[in-house]
N, CA and C atoms as a LAMMPS dump frame, in Angstrom:
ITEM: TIMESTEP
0
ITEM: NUMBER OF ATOMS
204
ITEM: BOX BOUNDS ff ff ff
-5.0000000000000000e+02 5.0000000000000000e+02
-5.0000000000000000e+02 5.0000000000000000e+02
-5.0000000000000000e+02 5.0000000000000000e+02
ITEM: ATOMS id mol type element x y z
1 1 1 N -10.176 0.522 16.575
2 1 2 C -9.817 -0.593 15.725
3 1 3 C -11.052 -1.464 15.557
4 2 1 N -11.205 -1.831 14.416
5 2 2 C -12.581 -3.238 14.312
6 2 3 C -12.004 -3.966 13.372
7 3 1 N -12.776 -5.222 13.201
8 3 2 C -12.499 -6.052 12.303
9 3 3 C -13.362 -6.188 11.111
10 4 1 N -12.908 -6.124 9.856
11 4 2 C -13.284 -6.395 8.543
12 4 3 C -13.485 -7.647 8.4
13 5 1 N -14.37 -7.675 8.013
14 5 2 C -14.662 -9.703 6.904
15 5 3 C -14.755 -9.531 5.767
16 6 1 N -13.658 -10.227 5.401
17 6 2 C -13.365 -10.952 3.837
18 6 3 C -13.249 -12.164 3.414
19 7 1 N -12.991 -12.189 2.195
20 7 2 C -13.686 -13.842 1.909
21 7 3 C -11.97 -14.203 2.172
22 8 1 N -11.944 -16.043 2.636
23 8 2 C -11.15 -16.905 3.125
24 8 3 C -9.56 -16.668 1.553
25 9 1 N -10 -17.051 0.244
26 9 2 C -9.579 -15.942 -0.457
27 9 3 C -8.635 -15.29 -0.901
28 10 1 N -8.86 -14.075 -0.273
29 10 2 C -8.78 -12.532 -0.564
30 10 3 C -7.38 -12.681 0.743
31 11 1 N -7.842 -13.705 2.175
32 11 2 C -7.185 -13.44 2.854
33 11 3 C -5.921 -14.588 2.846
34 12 1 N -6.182 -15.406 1.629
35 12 2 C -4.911 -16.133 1.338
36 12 3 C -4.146 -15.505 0.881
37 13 1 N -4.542 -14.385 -0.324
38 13 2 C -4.034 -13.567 -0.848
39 13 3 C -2.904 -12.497 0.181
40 14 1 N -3.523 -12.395 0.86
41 14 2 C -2.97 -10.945 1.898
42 14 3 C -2.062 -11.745 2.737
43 15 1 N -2.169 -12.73 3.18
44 15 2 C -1.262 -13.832 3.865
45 15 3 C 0.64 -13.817 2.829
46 16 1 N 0.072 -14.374 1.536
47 16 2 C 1.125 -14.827 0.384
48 16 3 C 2.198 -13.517 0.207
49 17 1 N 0.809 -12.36 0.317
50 17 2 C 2.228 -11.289 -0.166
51 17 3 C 2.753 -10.553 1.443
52 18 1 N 2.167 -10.979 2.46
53 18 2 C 3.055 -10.608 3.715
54 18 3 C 4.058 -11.118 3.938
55 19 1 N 4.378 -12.335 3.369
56 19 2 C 4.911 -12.79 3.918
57 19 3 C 6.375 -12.133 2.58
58 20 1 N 5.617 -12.291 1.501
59 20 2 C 7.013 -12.208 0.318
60 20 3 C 7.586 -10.233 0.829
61 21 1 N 6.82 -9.892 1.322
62 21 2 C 6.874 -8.236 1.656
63 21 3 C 7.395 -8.184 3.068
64 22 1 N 7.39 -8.916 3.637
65 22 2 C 7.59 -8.889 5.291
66 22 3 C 7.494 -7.912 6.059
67 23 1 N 5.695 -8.159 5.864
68 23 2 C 5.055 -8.144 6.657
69 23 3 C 4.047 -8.295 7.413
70 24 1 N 3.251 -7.594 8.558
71 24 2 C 2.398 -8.948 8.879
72 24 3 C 1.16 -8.698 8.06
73 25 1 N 0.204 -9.564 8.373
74 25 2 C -0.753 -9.752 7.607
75 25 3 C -1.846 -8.808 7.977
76 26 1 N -1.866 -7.752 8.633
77 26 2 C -2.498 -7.113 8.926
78 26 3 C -2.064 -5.393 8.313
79 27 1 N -0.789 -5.489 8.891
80 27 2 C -0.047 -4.344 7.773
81 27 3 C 0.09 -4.306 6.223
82 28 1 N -0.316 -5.712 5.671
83 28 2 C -0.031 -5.648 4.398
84 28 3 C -1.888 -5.412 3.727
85 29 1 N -2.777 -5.814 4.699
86 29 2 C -4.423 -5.444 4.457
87 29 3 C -3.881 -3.864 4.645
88 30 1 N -3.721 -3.281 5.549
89 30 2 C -3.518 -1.833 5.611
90 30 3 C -2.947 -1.45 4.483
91 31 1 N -1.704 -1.429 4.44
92 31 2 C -1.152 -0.962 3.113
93 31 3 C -2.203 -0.734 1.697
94 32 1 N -2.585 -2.343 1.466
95 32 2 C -3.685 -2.426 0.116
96 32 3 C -4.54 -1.529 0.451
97 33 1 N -5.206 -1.144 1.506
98 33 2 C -6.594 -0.074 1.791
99 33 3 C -5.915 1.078 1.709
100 34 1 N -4.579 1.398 1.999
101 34 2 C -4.818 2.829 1.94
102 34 3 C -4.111 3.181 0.85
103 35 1 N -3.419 2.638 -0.332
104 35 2 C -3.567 2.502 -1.713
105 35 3 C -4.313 2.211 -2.007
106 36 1 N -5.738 1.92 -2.508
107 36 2 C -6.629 1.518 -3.093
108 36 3 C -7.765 2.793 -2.738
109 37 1 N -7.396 3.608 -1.716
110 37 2 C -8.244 4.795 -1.363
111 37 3 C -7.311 5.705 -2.056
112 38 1 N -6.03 5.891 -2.037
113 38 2 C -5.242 6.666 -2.806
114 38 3 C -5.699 6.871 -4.137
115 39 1 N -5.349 5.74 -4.979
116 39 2 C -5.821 5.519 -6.149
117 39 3 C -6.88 5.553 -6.349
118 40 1 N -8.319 5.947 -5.817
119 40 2 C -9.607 6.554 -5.599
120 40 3 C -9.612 8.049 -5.83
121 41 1 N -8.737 8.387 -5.053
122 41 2 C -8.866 9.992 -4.843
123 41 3 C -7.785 10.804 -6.098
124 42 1 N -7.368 9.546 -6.671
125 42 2 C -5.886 10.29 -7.796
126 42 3 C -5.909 9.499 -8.863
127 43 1 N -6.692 9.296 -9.777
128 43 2 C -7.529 8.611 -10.282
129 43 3 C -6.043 8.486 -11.556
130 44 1 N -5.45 10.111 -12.004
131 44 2 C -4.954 9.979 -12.991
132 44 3 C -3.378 9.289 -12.611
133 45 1 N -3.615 9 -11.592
134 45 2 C -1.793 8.085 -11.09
135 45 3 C -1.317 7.428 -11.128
136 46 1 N -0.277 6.783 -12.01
137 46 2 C -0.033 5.699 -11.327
138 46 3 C 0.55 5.112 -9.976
139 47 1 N 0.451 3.325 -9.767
140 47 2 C 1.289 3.155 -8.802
141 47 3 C 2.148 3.773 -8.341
142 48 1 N 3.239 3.829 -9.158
143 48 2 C 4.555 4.71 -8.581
144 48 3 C 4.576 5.917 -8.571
145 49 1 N 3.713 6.824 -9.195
146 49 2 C 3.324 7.711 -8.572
147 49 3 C 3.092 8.464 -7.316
148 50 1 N 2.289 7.591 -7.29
149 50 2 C 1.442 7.559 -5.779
150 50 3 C 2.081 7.213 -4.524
151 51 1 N 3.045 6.581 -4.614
152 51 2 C 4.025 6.24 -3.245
153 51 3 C 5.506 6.868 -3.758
154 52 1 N 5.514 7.521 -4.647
155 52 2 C 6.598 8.385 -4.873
156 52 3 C 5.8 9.657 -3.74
157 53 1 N 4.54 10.038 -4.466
158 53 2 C 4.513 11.323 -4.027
159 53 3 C 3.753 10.869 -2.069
160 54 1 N 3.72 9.95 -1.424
161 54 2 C 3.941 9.75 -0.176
162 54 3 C 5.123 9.84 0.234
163 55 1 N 5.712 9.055 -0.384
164 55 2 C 7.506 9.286 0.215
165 55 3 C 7.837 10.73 0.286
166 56 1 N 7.515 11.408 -0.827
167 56 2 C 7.566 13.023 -0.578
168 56 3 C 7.086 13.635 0.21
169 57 1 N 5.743 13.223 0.338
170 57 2 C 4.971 14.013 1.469
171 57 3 C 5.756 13.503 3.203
172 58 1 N 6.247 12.819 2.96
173 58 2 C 6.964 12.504 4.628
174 58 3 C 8.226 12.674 4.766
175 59 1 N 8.283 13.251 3.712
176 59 2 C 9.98 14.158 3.645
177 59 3 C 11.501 12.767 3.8
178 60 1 N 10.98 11.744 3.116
179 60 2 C 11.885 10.659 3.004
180 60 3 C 12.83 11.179 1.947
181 61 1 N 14.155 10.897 2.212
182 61 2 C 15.413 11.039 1.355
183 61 3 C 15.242 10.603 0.204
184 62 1 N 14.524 8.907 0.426
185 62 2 C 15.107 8.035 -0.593
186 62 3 C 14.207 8.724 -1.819
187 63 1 N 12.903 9.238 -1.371
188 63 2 C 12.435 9.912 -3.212
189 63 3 C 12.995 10.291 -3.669
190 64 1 N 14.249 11.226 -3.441
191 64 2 C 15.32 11.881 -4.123
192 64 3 C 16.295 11.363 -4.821
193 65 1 N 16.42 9.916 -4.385
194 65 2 C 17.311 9.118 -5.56
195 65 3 C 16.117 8.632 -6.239
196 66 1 N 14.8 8.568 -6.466
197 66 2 C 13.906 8.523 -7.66
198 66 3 C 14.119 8.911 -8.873
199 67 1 N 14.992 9.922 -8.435
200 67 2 C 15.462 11.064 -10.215
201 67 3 C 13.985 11.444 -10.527
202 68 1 N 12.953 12.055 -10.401
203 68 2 C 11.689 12.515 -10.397
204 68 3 C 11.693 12.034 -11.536
């Protein structure tokens, strides 16, 4: 584990939507990084895409009421 520095900010930002998302402010920096590397590597995807086809990849039910 290490720590990242970001501007004061970025981390009001990450604060505002943990809290509306519930969760903490460290899980919700995680989340944004590993969507934002997603959407790096899958360039042609969208959002919902992209955590559709995670939910798939971890064999979650609920993609299946997605209606693909």
């Amino acid at each position: 584990m290490g720590i990242v520095k970001i501007s004061d900010e970025l981390h009001e930002e990450i604060r505002k939507s943990s809290n509306v998302m519930s969760r903490s402010i460290n899980s919700q920096a995680e989340f944004w990084i590993k969507l934002g590397m997603l959407a790096e590597l899958n360039p042609t995807l969208t959002y919902h895409e992209i955590i559709k086809k995670q939910l798939l990849k971890e064999k979650l039910t609920i993609a299946e009421l997605l209606h693909e």
